[in-house]
DONU-583323 format. One record per atom (N, C-alpha, C, O): x, y, z; residue in three letters. Coordinates in pm, whole numbers, plus 50000, padded with zeros to 5 digits. Example, Ala and Ser with C-alpha at 12.3 -4.5 7.8 and 13.67 -1.06 7.14 Angstrom:
REM DONU-583323
513194943150780Ala512304955050780Ala513204967050780Ala514244966850846Ala512854977550708Ser513674989450714Ser512905000350787Ser513415011450804Ser
//
This chain:
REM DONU-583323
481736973069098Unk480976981569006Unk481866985768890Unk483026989368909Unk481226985268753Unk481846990568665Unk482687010068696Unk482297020668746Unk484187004068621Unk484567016668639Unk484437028068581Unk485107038268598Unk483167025368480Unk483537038368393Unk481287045968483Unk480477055168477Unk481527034768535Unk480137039968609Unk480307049668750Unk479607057768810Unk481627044068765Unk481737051368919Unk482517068768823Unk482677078968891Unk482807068768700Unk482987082268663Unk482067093168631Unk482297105068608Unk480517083868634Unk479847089868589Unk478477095168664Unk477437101168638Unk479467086168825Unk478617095768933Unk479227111568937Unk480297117368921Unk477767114368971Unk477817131869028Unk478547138569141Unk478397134569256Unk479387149369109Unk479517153869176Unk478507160769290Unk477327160269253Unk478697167569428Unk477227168869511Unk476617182169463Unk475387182869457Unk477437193369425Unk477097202469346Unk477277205669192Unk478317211669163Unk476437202469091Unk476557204568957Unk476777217868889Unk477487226868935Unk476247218168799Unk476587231968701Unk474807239568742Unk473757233568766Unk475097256368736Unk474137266668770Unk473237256668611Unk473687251368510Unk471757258468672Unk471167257268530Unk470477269868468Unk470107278068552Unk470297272368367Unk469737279668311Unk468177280568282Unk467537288768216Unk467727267468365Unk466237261668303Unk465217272968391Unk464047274168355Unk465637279368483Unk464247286868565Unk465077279568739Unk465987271568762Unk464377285768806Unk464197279868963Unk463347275169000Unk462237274868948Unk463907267569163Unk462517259369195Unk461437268869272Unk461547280969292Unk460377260369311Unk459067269069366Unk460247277069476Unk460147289269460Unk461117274169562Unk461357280469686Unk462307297069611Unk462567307769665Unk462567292069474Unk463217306169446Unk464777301069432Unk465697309069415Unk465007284269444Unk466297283369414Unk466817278169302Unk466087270669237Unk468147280869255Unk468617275869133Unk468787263569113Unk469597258569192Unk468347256569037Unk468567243768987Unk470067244268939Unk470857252968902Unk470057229068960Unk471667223768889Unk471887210368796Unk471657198368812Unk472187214568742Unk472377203568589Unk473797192568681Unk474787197468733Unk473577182068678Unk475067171368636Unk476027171968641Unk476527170268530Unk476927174268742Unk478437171268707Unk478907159068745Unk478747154068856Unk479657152768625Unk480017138968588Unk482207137568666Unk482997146768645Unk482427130668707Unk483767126768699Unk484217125768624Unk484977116168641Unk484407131968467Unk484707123068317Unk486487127268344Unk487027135268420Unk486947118968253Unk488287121368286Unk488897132868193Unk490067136268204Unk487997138468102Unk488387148268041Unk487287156168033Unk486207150268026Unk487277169768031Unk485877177468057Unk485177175367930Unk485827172867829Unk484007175967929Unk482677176767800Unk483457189767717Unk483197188067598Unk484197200667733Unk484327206667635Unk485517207167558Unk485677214567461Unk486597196967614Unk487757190467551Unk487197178167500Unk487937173867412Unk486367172167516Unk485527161567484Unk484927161967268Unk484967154867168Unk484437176467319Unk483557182867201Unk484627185067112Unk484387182766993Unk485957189667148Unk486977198067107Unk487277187166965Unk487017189066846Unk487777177567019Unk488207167666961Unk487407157666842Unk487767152266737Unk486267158466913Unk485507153166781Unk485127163866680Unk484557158266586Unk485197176866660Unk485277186666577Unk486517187166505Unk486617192466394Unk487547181066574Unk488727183666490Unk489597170366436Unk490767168766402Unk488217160166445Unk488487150166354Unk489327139966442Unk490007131966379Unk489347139366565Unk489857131766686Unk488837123166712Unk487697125966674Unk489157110066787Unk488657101866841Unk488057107567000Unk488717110567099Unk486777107866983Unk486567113067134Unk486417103567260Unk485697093567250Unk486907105667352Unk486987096167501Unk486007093267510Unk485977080967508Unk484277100867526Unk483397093867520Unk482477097167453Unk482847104867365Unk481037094267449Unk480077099867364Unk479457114367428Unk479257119467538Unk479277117367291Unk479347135367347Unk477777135867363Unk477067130667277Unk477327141167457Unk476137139067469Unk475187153767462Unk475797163067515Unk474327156167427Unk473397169067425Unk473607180167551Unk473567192467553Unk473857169867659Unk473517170467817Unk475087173267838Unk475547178667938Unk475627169967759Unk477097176367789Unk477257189767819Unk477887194567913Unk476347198267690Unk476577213267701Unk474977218767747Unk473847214067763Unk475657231567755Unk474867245067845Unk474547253167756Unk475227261367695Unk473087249467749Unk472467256967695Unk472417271367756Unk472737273467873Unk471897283367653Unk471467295067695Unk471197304767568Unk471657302967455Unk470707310967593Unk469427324667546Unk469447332667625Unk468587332467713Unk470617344167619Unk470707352667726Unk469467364367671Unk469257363367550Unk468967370867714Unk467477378067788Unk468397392467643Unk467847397067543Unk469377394567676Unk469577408267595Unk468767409167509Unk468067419267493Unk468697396067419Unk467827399967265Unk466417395367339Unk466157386367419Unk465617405967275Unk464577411867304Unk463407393867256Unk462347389267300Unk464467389267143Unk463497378367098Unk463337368567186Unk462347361867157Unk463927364667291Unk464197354867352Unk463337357167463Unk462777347567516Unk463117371667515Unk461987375667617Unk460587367767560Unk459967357267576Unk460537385167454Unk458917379567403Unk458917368267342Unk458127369267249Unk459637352467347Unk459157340867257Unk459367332567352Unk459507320867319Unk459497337567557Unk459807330167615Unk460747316767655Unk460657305667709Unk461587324367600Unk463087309467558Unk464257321767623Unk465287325467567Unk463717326267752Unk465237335367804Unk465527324567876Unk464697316867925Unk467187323467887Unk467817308467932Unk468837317867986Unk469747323367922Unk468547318968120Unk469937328868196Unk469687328468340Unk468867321568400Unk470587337768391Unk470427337668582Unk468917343368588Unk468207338368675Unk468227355168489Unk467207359768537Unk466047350368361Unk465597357068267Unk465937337768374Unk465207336168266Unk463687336368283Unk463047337068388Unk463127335468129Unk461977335868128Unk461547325968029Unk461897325867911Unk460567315668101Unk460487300468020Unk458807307568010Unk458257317368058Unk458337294067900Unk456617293667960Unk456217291068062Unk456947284668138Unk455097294468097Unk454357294468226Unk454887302168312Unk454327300568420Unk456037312968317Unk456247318768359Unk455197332168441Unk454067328868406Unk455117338568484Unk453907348068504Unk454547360768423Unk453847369868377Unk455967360268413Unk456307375368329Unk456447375068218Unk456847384468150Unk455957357868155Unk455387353668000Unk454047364767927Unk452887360767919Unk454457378067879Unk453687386867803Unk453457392767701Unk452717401767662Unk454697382367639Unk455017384667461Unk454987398067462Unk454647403867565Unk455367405267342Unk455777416867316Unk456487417667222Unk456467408367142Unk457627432467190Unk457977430867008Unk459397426467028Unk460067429267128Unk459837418666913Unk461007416966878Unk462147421766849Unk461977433166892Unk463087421666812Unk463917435266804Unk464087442566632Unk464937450266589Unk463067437266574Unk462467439266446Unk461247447766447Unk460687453166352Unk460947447766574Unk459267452966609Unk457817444866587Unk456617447066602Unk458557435966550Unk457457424866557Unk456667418066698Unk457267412466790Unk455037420266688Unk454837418266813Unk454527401366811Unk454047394766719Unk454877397866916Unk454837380066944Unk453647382567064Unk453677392067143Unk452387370067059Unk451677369967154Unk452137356067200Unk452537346867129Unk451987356267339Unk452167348367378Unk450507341467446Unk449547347067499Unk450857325067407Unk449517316067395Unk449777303967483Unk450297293167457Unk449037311367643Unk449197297267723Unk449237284467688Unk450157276667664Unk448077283467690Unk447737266267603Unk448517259767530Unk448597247467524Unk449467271667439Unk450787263567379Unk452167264567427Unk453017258867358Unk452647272067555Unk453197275167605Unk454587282467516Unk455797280567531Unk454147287567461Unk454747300867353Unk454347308067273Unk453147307267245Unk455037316167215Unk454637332567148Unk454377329867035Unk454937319267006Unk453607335266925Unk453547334366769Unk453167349466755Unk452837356666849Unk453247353266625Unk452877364866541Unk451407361766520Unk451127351466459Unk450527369066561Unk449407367666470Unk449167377666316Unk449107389566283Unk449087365666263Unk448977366666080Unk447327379066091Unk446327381766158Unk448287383465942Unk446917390065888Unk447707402465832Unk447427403965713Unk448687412865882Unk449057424065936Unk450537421065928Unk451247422866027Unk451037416665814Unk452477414865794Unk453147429265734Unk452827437265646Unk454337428265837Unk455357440465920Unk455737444865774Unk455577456565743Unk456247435565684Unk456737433065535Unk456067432265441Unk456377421665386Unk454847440365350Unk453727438065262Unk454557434865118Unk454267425665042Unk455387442065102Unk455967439664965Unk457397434665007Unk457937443065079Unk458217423264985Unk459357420665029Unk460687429964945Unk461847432864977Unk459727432964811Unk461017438664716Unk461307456364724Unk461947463364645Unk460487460864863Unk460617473564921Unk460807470665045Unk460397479965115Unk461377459165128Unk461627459065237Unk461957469065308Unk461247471965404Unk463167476665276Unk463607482365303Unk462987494465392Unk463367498365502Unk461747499865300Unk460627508965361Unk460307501765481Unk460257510265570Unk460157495265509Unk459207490265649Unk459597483065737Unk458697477165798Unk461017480265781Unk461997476165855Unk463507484165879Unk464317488365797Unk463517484065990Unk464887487066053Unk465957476666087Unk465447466266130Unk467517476666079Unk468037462666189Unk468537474366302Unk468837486166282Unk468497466266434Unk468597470566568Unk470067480266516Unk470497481366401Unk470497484966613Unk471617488266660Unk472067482666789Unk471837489566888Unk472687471166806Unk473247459466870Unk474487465866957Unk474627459767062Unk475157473566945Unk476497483567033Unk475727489767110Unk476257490067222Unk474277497367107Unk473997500167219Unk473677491367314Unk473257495967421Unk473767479667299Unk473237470067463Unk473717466467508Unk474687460767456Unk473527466167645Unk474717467467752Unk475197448667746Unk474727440167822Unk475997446567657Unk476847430867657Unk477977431567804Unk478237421267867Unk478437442167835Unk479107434567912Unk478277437068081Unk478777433968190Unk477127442368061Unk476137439668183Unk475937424568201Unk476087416968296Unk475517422868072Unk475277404368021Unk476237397868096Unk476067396768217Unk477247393368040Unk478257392768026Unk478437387068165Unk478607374968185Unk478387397068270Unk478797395368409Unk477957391868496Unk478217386968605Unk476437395168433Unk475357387568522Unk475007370768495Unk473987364868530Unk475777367068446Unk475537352368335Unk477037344968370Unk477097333768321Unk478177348768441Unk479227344668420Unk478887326968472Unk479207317168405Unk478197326668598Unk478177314868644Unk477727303368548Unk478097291668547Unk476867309468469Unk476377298568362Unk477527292968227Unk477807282968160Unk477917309068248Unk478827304668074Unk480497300168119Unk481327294368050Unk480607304168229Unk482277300068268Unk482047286268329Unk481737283768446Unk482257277968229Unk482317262368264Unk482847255568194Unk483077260268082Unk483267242768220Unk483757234968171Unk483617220468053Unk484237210468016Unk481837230768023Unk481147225067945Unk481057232867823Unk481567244167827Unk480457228667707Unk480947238167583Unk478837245667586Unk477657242467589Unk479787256667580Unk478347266467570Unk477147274167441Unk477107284467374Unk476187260367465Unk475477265167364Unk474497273667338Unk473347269667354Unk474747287567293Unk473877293967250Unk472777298267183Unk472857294867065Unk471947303267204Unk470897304667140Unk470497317066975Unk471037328066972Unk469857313966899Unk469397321366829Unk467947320066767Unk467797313766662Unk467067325066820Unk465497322166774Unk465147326566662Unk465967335666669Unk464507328866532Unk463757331166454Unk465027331266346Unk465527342366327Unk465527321566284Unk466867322666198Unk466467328466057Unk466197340466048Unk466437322065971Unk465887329065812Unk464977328965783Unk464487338965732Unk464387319665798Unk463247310265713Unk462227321565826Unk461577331365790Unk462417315165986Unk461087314666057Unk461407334966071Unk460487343066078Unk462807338166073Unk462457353266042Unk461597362165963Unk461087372765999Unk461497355465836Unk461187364265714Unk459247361065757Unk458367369465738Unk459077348865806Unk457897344665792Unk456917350165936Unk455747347065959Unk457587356665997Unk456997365966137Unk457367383166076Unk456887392766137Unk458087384765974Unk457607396565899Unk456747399265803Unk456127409565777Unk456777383165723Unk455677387865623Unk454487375565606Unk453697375365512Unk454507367765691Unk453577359865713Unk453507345465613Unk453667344665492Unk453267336465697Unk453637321965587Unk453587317165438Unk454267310165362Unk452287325365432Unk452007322865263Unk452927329165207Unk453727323765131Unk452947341865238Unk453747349665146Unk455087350165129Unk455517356265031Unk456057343465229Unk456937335965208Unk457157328165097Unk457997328065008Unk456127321065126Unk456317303265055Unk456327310464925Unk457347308264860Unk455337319764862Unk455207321064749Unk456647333164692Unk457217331464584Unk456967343064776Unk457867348664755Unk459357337264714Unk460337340364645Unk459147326564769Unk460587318664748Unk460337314564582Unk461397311264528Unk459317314264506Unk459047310764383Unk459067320764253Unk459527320964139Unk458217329264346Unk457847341664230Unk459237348964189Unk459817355364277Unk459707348164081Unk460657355464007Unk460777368164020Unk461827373963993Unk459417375864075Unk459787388464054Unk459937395164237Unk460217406664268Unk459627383664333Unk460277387364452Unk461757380864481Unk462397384464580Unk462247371764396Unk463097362964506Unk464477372264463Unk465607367564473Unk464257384664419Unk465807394864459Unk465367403464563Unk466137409364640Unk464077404064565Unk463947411764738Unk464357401864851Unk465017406464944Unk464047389564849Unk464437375564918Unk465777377464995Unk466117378065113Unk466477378164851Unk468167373564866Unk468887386064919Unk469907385464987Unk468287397364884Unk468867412764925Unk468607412565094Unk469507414265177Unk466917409465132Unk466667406165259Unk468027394765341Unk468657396765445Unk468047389565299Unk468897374465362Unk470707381465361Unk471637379265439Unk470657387965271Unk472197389565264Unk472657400065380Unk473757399165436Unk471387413265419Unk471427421465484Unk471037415865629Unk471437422265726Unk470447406665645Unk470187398365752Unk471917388565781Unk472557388865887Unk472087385165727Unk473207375265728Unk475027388065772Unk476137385465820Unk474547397365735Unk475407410465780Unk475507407065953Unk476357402766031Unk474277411465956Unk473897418066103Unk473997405266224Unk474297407366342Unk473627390166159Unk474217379166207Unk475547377666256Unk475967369866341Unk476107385966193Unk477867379266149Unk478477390366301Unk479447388966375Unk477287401866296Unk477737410566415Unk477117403066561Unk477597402866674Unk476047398066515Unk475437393366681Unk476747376866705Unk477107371066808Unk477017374966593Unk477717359466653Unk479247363166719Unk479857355966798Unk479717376566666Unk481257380366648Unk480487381766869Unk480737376066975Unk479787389766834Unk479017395567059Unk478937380767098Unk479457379967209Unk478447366467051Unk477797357867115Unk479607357567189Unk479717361367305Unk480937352867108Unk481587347567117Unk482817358067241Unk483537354667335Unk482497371367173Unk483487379067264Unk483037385367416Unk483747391467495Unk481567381567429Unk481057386267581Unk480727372267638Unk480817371167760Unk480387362467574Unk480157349367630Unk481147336567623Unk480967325567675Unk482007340067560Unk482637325267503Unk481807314967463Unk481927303467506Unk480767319267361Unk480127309367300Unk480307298267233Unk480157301767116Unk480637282767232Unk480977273767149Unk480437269667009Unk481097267566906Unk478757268967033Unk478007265166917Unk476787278866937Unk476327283867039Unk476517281966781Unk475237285766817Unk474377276766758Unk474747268166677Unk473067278566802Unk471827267866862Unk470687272366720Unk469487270066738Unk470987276566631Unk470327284366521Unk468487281266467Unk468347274666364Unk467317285766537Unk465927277466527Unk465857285766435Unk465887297866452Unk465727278166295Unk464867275866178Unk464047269266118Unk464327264466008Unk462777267466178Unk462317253966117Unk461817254065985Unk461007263165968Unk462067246565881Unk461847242365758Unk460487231865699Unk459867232765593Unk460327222465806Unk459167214265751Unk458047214865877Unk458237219965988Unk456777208065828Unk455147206465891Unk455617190865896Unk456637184865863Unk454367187065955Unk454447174266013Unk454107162865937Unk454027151065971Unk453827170865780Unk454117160065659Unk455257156865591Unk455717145765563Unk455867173365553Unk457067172965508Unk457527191865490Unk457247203065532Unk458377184465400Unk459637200565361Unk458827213865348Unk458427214265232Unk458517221765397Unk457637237365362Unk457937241565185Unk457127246965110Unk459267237465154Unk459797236864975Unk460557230464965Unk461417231665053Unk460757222164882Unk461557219864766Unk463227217564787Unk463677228564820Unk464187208664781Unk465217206864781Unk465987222764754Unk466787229764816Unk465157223864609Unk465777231064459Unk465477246564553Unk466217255964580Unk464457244564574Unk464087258064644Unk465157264964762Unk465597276364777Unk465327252164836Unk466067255264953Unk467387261064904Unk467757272364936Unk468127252464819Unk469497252064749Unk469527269964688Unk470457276864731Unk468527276664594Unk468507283864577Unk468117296664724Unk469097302964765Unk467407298064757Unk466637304564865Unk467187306464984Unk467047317265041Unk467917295865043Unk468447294265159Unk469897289365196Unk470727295865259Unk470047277165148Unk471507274865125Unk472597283565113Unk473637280165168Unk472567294065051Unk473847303365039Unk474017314165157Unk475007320865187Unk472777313765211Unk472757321765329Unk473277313765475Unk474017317865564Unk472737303565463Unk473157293365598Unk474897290265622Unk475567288665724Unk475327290265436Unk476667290865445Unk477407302265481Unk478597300165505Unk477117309965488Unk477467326465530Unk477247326165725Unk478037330465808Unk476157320665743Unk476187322265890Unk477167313465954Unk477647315966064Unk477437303665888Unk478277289365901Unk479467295465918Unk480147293866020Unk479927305665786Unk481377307965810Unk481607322065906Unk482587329465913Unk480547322565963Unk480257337066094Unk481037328966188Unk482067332366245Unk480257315466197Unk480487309066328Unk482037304966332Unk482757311266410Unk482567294966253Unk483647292466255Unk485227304466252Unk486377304366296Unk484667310366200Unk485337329266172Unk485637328066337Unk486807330466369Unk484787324866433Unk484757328966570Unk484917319466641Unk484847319666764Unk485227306966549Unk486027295966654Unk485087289866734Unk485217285666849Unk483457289666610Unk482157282866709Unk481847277066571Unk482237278466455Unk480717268066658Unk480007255766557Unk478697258166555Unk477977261666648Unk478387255666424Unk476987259766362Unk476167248466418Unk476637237866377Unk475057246466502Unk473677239166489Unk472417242466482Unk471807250066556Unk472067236966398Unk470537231966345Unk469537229166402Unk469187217366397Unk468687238766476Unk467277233166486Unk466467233866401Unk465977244166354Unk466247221866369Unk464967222866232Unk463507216766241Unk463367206066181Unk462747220266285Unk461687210566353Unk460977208066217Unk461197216366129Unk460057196266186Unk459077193466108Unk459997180366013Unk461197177466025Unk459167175465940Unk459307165365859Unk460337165865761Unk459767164765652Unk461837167265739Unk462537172865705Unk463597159765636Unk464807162165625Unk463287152365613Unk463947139865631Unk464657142165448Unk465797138365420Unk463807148065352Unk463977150965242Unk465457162565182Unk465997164365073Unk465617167265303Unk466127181665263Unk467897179765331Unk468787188165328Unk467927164465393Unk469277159365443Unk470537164365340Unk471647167565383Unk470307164265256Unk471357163165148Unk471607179765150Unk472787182865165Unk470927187865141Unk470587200865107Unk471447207965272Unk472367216065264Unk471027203865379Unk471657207765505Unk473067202665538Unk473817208465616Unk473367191165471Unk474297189465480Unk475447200965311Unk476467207465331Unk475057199965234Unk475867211465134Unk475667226565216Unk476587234765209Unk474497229765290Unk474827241865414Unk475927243165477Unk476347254665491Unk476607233565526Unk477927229565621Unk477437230965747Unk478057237365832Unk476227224865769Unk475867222365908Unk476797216165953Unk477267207165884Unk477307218866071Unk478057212566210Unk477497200066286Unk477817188166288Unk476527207666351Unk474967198766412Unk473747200866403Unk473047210966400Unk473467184266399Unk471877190866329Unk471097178666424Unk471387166766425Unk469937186266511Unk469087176166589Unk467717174366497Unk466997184266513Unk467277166966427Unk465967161266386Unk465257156566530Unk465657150266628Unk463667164266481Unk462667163766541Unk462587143766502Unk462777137566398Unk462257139966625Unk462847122866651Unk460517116066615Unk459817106766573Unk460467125966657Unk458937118866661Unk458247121866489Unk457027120866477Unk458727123866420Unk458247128866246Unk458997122266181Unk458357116966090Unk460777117866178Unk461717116766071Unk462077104066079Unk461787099166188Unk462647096266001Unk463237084265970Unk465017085965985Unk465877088365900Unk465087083966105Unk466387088566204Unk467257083866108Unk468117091166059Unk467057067266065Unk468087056866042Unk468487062565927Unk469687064665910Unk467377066665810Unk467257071465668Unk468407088565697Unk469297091665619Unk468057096465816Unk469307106065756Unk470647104565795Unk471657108865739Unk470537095965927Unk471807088665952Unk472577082965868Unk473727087165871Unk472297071965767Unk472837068865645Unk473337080165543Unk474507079965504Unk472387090765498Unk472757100565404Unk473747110065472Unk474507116665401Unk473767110865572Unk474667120665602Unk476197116965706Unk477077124865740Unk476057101965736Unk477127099565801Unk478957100265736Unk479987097165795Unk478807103865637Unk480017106565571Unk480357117765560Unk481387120265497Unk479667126965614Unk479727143065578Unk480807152965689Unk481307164265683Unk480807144065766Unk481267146965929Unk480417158166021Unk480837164166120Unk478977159065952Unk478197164466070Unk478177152866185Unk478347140666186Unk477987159666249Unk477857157866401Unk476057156766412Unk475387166966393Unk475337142166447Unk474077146166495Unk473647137566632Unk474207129466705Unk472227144466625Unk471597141666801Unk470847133966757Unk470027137466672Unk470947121266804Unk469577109766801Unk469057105366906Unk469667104367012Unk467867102266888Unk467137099467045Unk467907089767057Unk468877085866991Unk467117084167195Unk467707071567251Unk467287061967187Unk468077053567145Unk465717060867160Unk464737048567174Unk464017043867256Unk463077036067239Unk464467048867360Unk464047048667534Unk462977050467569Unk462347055667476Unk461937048067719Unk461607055967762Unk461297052367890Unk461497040667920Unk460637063268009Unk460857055668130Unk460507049368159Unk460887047968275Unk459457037568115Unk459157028768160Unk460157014868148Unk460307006968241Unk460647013968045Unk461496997568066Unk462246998468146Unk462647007868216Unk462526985868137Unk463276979168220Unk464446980668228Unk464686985168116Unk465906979768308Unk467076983968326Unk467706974168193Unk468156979568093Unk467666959568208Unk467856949168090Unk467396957167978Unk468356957467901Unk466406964067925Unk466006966567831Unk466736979067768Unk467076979967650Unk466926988367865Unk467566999667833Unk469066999867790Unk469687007667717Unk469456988367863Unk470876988867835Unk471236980967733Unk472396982667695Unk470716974267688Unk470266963867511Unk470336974567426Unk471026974367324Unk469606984667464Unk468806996567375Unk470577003867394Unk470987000667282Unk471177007467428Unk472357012467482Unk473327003967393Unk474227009467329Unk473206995467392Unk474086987167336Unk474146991967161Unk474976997767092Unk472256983767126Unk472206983067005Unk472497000266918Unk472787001166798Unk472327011767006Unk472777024166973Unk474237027866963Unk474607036466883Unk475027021867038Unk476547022167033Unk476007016966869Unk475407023866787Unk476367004966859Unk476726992366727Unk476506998466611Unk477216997566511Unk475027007866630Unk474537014266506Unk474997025366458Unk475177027966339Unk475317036166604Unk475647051566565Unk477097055366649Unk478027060966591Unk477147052566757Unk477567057966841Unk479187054366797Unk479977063466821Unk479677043566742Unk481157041266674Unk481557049566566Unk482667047666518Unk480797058666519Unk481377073766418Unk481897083666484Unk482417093866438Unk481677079166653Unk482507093266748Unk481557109066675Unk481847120766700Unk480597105066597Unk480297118666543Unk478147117366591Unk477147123766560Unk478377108866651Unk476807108066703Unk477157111266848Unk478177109566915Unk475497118266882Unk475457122067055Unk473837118367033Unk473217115266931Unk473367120267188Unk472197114567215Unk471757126467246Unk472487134167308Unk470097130967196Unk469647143667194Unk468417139367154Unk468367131867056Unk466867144367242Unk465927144867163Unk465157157167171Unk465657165867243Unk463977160067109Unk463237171767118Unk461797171267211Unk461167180467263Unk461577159067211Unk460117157467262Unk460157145767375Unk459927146767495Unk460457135667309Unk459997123367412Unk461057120867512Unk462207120267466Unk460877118967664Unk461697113667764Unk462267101667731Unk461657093067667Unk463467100467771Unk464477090067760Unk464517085467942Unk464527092368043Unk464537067367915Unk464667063168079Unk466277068268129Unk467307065668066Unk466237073368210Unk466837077968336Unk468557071368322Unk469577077468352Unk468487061668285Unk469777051468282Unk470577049868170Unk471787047968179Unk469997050568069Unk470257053067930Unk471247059267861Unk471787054867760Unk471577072567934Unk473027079967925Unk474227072467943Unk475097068667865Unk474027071168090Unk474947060468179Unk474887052068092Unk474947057767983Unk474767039368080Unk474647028768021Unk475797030867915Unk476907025567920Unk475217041967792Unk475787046267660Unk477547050467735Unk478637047867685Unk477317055967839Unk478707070267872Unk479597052667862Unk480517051067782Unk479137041667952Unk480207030368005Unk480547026367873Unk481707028567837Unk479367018267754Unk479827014867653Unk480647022667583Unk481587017367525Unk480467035667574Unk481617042567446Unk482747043367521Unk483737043267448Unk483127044567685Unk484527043067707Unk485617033367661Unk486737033867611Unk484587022367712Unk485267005467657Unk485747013167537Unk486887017967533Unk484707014567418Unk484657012467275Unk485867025767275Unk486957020567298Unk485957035267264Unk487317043767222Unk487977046867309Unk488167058867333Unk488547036167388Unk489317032567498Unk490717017967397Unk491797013067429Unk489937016967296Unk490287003367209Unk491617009867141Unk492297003267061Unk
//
């Protein structure tokens, strides 16, 4: 048997998961691999412009959304020893730590704001009609110690942050008025005053992600485009958003963590624009975007991105590992690609397959 296959059997007990428990009430366990160097010396190295041992994979790191912030309850994305996913039964939406109430909507198995009744009526008096938390009162190192099993590992730990700029401002003051506030001249200094005072209070929750958790990356959900395209404008973004993303960017690194990108929607336009952000990592929604098209624009930048496989469970073992192949040849030799998707299942073998080829390949 190949040797880089027998590294990439499991150990009999893996890593605590963060995903929920099973029906009996027990903890699930994520993967532990034999690699000859851990996934978070793995990560280390391709951040710092090293050749990495193997391909860094999504599944490498540990996720989490620890329960403290209030957003992660009510939007059902708590990722911890005590989490709360959809379908949960203690799924009951509720307010944010903005006071924003999130309902939560079986059928879609998550929370939204219902529009109509925005928290924010005038953005250029914000100020009147919003508070930011006071973040020192919550008990972090309760966190901290109820979570150790998840975050003390040997995997690099990715954190969570739900409602980032964009999808923040737009659960205070509701979508339209966003979109149009990013244009109108006579809001976009309430905009930037909002974002800068937001981007403050960031710089305090990332300084907590890193000193109660040892956080590696944060996991940052902003989504930007619909399932046609960009919500605005390159020009828009560059102005509107861009100077703020770079501010959270240099939060993260300030703290010896890496910025990623969730950006869901049709976004394929705005590559150029996320990359002058100083995104770290950035996973594109795989079922909307033209993978190959931002792969090209941005492979010189030294982001780091997640591409599907191509996969899925039905082929064949021959087929998957072709598919394995032709993904090394294409992406996987920049040491700066990992395999990551948002929606569609990847066959079962597919990892494996990829983990054997990239040893060979930066083994050379």
């Amino acid at each position: 048997e190949n040797t880089y296959f027998k590294e990439w059997a499991t150990e009999e007990k893996g890593y605590i998961s963060p995903w929920g428990k099973d029906k009996e009430g027990n903890f699930r366990y994520e993967p532990k691999h034999n690699y000859p160097i851990s996934p978070k010396e793995n990560f280390k190295r391709v951040f710092s412009g090293q050749k990495p041992v193997y391909i860094p994979l999504l599944s490498d790191m540990t996720a989490f959304s620890p329960g403290i912030l209030p957003d992660h309850r009510v939007r059902a994305w708590a990722l911890e020893m005590d989490s709360s996913l959809p379908g949960d039964p203690n799924c009951k939406g509720g307010e944010d730590m903005f006071g924003v109430f999130w309902e939560y909507v079986p059928v879609t198995g998550g929370s939204m704001v219902r529009p109509g009744e925005p928290k924010i009526p005038d953005i250029t008096r914000w100020e009147e009609y919003i508070t930011f938390p006071d973040i020192s009162l919550w008990d972090w190192e309760g966190s901290a110690q109820r979570n150790k099993a998840i975050t003390e590992t040997d995997r690099p730990l990715r954190i969570w942050l739900m409602n980032g700029l964009n999808e923040r401002l737009i659960s205070l003051m509701d979508f339209k008025n966003v979109m149009i506030a990013y244009v109108d001249e006579e809001q976009k200094e309430g905009v930037k005053r909002f974002y800068n005072a937001l981007c403050d209070f960031y710089d305090e929750l990332i300084y907590r992600y890193r000193k109660y958790y040892g956080a590696d990356v944060l996991m940052f959900n902003d989504d930007w485009g619909t399932q046609k395209g960009p919500q605005f404008s390159p020009d828009t973004a560059r102005e509107m958003l861009v100077p703020y993303m770079r501010r959270i960017v240099e939060s993260c690194h300030k703290n010896d963590m890496h910025f990623e990108l969730h950006c869901c929607g049709k976004n394929e336009k705005l590559t150029e624009v996320i990359v002058e952000a100083g995104v770290d990592i950035w996973l594109p929604q795989e079922d909307l975007n033209d993978m190959e098209a931002i792969f090209n624009a941005s492979k010189d930048s030294g982001m780091y991105m997640l591409l599907p496989s191509g996969t899925n469970p039905d082929m064949s073992d021959e087929q998957v590992y072709e598919a394995a192949e032709i993904f090394m040849e294409k992406y996987g030799y920049t040491g700066h690609i990992g395999v990551g998707g948002t929606f569609k299942p990847s066959h079962k073998n597919f990892e494996k397959y990829l983990y054997a080829l990239s040893r060979e390949y930066f083994a050379r």
